[in-house]
C-alpha positions in Angstrom: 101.8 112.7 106.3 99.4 109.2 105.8 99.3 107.2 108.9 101.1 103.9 108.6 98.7 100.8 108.6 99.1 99.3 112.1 99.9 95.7 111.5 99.0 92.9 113.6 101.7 91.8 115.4 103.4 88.3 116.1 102.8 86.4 119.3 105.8 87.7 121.0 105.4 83.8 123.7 105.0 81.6 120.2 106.4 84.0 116.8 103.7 83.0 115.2 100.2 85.1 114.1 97.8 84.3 117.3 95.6 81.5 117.5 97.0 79.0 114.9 95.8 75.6 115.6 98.9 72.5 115.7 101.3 72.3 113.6 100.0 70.1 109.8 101.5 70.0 106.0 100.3 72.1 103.5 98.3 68.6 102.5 96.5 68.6 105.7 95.7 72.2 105.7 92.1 73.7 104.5 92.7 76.2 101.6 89.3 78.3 102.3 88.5 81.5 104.4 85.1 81.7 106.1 83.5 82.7 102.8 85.0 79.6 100.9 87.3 81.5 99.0 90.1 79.5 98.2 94.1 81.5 97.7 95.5 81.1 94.2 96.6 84.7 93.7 99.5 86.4 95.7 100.6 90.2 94.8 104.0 90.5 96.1 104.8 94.8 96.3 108.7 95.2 96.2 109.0 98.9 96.6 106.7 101.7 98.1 108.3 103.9 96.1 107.2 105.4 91.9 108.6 108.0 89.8 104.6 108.6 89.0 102.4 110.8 91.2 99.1 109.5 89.5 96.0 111.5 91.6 93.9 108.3 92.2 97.3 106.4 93.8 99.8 108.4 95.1 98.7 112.1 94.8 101.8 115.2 95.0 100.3 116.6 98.0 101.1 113.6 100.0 103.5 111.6 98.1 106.3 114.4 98.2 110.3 114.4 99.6 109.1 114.6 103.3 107.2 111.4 103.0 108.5 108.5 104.8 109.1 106.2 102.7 110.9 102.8 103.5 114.2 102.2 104.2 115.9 99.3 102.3 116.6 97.4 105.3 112.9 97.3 106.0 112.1 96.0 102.9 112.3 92.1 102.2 115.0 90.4 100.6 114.8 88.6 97.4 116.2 85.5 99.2 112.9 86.4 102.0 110.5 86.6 98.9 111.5 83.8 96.7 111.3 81.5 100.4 107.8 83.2 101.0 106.8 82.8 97.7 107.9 79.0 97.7 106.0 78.4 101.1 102.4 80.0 99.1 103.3 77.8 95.9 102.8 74.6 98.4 99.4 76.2 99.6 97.7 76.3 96.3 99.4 79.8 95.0 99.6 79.5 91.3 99.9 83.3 90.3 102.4 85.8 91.3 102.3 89.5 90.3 105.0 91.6 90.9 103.6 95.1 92.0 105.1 98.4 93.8 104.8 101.4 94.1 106.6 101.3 89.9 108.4 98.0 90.9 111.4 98.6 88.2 112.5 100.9 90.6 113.5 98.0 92.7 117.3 97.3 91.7 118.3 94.4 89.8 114.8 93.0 90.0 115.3 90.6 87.3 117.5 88.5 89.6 114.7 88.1 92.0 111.9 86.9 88.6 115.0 84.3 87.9 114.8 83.3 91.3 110.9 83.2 91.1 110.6 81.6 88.0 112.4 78.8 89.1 110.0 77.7 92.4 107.6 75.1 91.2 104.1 73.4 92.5 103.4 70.6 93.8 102.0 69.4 90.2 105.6 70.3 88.9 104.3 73.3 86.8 105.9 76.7 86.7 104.2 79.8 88.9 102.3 82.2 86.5 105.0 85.1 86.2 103.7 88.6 85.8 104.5 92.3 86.9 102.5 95.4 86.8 104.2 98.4 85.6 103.4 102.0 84.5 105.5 101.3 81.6 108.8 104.4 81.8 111.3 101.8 82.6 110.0 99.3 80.2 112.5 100.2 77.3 115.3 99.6 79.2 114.0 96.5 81.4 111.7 94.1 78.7 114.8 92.2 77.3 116.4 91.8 80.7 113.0 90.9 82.3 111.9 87.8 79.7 115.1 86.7 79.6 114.9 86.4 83.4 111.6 84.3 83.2 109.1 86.6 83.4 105.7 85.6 81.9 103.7 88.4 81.2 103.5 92.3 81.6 100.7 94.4 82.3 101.2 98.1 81.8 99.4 101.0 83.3 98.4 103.5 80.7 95.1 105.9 81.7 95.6 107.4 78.1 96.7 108.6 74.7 96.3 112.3 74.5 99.7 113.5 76.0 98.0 116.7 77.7 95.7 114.3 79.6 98.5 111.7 80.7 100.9 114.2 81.8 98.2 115.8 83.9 97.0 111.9 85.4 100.9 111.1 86.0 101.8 114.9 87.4 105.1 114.5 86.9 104.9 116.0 83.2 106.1 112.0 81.8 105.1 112.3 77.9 102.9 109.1 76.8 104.8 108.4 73.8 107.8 106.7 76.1 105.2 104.4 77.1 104.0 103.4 74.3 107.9 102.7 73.2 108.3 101.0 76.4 105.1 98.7 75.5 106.2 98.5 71.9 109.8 97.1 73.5 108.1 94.4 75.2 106.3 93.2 72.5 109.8 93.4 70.3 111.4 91.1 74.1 108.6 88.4 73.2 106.3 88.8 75.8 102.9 87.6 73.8 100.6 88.2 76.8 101.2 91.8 77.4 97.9 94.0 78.8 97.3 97.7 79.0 95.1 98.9 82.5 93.5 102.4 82.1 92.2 103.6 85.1 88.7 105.6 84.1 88.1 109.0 86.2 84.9 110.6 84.6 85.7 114.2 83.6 89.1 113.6 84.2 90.0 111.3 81.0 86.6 109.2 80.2 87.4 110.4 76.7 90.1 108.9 76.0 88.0 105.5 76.0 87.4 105.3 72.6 90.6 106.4 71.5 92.6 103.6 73.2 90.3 101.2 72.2 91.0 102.2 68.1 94.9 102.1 69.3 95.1 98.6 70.9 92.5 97.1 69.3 94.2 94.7 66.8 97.5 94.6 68.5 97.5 91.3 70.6 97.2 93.4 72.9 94.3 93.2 75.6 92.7 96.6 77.0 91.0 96.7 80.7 89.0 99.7 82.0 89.2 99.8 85.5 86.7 101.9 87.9 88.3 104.8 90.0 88.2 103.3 93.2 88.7 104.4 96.3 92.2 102.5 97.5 93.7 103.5 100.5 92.9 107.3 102.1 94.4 110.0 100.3 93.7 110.0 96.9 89.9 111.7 97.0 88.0 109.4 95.7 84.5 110.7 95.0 81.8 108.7 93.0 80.6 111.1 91.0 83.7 110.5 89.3 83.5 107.0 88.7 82.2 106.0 85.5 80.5 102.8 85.3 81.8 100.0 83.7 78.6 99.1 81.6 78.6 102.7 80.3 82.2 101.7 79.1 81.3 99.0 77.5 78.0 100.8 75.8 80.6 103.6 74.5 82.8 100.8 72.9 80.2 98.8 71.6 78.7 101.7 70.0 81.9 102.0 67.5 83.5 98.3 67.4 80.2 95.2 68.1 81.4 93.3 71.1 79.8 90.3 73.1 81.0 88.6 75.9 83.3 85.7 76.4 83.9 83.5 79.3 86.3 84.0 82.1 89.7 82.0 81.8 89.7 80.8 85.7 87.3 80.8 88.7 87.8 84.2 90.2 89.4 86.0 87.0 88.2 90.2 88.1 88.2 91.3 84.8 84.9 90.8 82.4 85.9 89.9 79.6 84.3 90.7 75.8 85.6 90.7 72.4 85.5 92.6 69.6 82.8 90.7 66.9 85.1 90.9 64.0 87.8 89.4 65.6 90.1 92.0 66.2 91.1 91.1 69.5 89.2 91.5 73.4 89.1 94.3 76.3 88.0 94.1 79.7 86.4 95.6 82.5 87.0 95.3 86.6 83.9 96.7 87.8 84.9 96.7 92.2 82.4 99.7 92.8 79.3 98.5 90.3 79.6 94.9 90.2 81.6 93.4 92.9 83.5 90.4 92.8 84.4 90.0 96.5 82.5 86.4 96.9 85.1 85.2 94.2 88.3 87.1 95.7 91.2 84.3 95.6 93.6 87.5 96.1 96.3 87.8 99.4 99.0 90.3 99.0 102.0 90.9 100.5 103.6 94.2 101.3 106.9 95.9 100.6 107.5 95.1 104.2 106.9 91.7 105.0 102.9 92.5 105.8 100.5 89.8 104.8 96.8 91.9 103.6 94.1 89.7 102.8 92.2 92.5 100.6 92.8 95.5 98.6 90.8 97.5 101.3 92.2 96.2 104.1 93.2 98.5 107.6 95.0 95.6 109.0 98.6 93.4 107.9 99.5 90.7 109.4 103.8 91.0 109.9 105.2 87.6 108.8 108.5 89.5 108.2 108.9 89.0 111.9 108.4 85.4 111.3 110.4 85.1 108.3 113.6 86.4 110.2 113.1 84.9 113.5 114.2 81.6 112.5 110.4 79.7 112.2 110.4 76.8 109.8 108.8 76.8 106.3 106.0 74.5 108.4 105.6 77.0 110.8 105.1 79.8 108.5 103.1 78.1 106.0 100.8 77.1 109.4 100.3 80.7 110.2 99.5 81.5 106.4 96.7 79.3 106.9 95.5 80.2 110.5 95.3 84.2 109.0 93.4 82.8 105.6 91.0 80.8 107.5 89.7 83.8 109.4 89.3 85.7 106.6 86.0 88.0 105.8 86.8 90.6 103.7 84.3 91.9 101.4 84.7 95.5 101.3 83.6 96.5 97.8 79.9 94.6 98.9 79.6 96.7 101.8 80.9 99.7 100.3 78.0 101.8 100.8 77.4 101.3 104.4 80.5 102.9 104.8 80.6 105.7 102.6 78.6 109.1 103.8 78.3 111.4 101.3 81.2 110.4 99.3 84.2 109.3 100.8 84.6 106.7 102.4 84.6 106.5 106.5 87.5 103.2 107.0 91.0 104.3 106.8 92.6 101.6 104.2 96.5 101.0 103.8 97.6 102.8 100.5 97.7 101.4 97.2 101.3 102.0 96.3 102.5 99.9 100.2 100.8 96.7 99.0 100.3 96.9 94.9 97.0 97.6 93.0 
């Protein structure tokens, strides 16, 4: 069994996350941790659980009926995440993802985007709406989810031959209902719809070039993302990462790309497009080319944990605060106080902690707090 992340617990004297200064307003408040990084991004997980037992997230061996998963009273609310949500949307938050675990496992979730899609910023504009998905529910969900406000979908999809897929999922899922569940988004009108494929070399490295001819041309934007090693049981070894320039090389090889510029200040993804126009992939390099000094990312878990990276071995429980009566004021204080103290650049320090290679830090799984 995984060891639970030990989160950091309230101030049982105050409720609130020790050592935040006075009460101030969001105005008055200083949206930067100690590395200047300012929070725009919140990944909100709403289930720890998935129908996938993908090796490099939540392998068999671990992941299996004895696991202890969550119980539904543990898990926020909708109310408790749309309130959260609000109280980050005053702070600067302009993007919201929707992660699990496979969060379309999470019932009814389409009344919790309608209740999302309606919070605002303080500029009066709409939050940026998006969920993360490995795609088998998608064909069943799309119409329900757009119609509910949802922005944009991003699908996981770590390739095309259906040997190779069944083998990354391990629960024998065939590709081809993906691909229907992708092709039912597009038919919902989602126009910003991307595909993730996680890259293992020797595992499916050749699939690259294959899912590059597939999407390419589609509207649809590819992103090659290095096997990294998330949380503490899923083997990570780098000698099976496959470096992100090599990706690149391989593509540019059959279809000419260049580079384009990023859409926002902290964007992980490099982006390049194809030279003839047919469209743009992109590559989130964490273990070759960090991107830790431009991190605008906190997360929150299924839970009620607040992590301030991807890596982290510590939560900070603002479910406590959320259902022990503390004002939006307060809580939007002790979002703050955590931010400010924040440090985290894992991926730059990587190496130091990595003998051999595994890494040596015991990090919160992937599927509690989103990818």
């Amino acid at each position: 069994m995984v060891e639970k992340v030990i989160p950091i617990r309230i101030d049982e004297g105050t409720g609130q996350v020790p050592h935040i200064p006075a009460l101030l307003t969001p105005a008055q408040l200083q949206n930067q941790d100690l590395r200047g990084r300012n929070l725009r991004d919140l990944r909100i997980s709403v289930t720890d659980r998935c129908n996938f037992r993908c090796t490099y997230c939540m392998p068999k061996g671990i992941f299996n009926q004895s696991y202890p998963y969550l119980s539904h009273q543990d898990l926020l609310t909708f109310e408790e995440i749309t309130r959260l949500t609000g109280i980050f949307s005053t702070l600067g938050v302009e993007k919201i993802r929707l992660t699990g675990g496979e969060p379309l496992l999470r019932k009814n979730l389409e009344i919790l985007i309608g209740l999302l899609s309606k919070i605002r910023t303080p500029a009066g504009l709409p939050l940026d709406l998006t969920l993360t998905t490995n795609g088998s529910l998608l064909q069943k969900k799309s119409a329900l989810l757009k119609q509910a406000g949802l922005q944009r979908v991003t699908v996981s999809l770590d390739g095309l031959d259906d040997a190779v897929f069944r083998k990354m999922n391990d629960v024998d899922f065939p590709v081809d209902d993906v691909l229907k569940g992708i092709a039912a988004a597009q038919a919902a009108g989602f126009e910003s719809i991307k595909v993730n494929m996680v890259v293992k070399k020797g595992t499916n490295d050749q699939e690259i070039i294959p899912m590059a001819k597939h999407f390419r041309g589609t509207g649809i934007t590819l992103r090659f993302i290095e096997f990294m090693d998330v949380g503490s049981s899923n083997g990570w070894n780098m000698a099976e990462v496959l470096p992100s320039k090599e990706v690149i090389s391989k593509i540019h090889a059959e279809f000419p790309l260049e580079p384009v510029q990023a859409n926002y200040p902290g964007e992980v993804a490099q982006r390049w497009r194809y030279r003839d126009g047919k469209g743009e992939i992109g590559v989130i390099s964490s273990v070759t080319q960090t991107f830790c000094h431009e991190c605008t990312r906190a997360r929150i878990s299924t839970d009620g944990q607040l992590y301030l990276c991807l890596f982290a071995n510590e939560g900070f429980d603002f479910k406590t605060l959320l259902r022990s009566g503390k004002s939006d004021l307060e809580i939007t204080n002790a979002i703050m106080g955590t931010w400010a103290k924040r440090d985290d650049h894992y991926s730059e320090i990587r190496v130091l902690n990595t003998p051999g290679n595994h890494s040596a830090i015991r990090k919160v799984e992937m599927s509690y707090i989103g990818g």
